[in-house]
C-alpha positions as CSV (number, residue, x, y, z in Angstrom):
1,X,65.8,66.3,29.0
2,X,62.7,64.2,28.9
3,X,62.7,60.7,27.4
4,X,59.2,61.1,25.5
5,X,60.5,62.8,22.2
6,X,63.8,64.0,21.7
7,X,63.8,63.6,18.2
8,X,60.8,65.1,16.0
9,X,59.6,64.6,12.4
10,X,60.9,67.2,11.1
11,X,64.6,66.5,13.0
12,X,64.2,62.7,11.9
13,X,63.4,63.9,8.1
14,X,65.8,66.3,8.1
15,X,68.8,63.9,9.2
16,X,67.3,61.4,6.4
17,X,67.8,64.2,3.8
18,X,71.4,64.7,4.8
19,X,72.2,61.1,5.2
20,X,71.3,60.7,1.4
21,X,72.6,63.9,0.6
22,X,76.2,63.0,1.6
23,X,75.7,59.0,0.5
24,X,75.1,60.6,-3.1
25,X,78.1,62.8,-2.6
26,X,79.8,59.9,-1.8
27,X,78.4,57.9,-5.3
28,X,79.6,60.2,-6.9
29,X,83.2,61.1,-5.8
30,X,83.6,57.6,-6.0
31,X,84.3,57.2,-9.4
32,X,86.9,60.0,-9.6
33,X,90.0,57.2,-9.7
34,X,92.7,57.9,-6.5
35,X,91.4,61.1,-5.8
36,X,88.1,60.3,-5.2
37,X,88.9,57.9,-2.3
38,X,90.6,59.8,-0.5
39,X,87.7,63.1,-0.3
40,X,85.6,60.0,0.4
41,X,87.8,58.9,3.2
42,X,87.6,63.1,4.3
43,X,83.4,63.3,3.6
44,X,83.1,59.9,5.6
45,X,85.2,61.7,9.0
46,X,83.3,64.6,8.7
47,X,79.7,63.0,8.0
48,X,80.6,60.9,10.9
49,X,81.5,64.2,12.8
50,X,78.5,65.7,11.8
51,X,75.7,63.1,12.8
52,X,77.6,61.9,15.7
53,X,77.4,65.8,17.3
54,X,73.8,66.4,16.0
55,X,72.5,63.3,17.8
56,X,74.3,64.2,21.3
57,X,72.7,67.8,20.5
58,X,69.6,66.2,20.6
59,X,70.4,64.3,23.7
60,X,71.0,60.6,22.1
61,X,74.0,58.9,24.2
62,X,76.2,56.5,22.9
63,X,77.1,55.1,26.0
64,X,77.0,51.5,25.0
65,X,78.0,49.1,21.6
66,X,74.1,48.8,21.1
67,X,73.5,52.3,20.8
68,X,76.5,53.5,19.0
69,X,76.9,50.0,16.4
70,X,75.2,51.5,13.8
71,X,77.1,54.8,13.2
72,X,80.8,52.8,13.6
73,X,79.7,50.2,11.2
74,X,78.1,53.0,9.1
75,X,81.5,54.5,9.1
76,X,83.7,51.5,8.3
77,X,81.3,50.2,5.8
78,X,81.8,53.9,4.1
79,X,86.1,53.6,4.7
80,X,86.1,50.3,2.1
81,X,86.4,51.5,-1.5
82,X,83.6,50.5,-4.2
83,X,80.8,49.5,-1.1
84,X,81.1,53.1,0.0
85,X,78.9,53.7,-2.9
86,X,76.1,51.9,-1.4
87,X,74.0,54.6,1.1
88,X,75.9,53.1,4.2
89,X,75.3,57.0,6.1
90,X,71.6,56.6,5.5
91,X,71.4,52.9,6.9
92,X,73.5,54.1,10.2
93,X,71.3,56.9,10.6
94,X,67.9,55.4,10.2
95,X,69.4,52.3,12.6
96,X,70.5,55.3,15.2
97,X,67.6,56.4,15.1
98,X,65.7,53.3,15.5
99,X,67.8,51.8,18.4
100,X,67.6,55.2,20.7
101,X,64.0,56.4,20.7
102,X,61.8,54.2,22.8
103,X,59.0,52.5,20.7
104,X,56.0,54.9,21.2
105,X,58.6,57.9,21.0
106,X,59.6,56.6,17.7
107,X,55.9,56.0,16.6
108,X,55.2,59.8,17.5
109,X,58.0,60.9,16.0
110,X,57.1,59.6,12.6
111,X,53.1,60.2,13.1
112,X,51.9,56.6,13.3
113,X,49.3,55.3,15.9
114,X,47.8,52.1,16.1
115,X,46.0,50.9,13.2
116,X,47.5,52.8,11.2
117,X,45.9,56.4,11.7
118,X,48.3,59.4,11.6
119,X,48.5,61.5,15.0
120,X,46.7,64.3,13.2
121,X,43.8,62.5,11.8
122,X,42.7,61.2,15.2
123,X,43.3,64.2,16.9
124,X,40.9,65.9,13.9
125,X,38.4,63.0,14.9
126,X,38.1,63.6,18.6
127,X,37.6,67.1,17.9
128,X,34.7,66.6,15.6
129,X,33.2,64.2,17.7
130,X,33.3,66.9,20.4
């Protein structure tokens, strides 16, 4: 698989929308007293599950303690009771994301070029300059 982009906007938003999706699950369940830690303990290992497969889909490796820091802190951070109500999943996923696309990867990925311009709107410009 080629280093350039293995992550698009779309994939990046996406995994963003989940992350807060299950974090607000997570607020939420929280306050249920007993119970409600332990589905959070049960959501946590299978939000863990679930980004940890969906990154190796898109061919991120974890093959060091740089690159796979975020998501176990992510997950402990989400194991304690009362901090698990902080969006711990939506951190990890955001620092994944960060620490395993290259810099100009990541830039394209989220549509910004230098000086601030959008991929689009210079691509628009070259073609009415053209």
């Amino acid at each position: 698989m080629p280093d350039e982009n293995r992550l698009t906007k779309a994939t990046i938003a996406l995994m963003i929308s989940t992350a807060l999706f299950f974090d607000a699950i997570q607020f939420f369940v929280s306050f249920i007293p007993f119970l409600g830690e332990v589905i959070s303990v049960c959501l946590s290992v299978c939000v863990f599950l679930t980004f940890f497969l969906w990154f190796k889909f898109k061919g991120i490796k974890f093959n060091n303690l740089k690159k796979s820091s975020s998501m176990i802190i992510g997950f402990l951070i989400e194991l304690i009771p009362i901090i698990d109500m902080l969006p711990g999943w939506t951190a990890a996923v955001v620092l994944t994301i960060i620490t395993n696309q290259p810099p100009k990867a990541l830039r394209q990925a989220m549509g910004i070029m230098k000086g601030g311009a959008t991929e689009s709107a210079e691509v628009d410009t070259v073609r009415e300059g053209t």
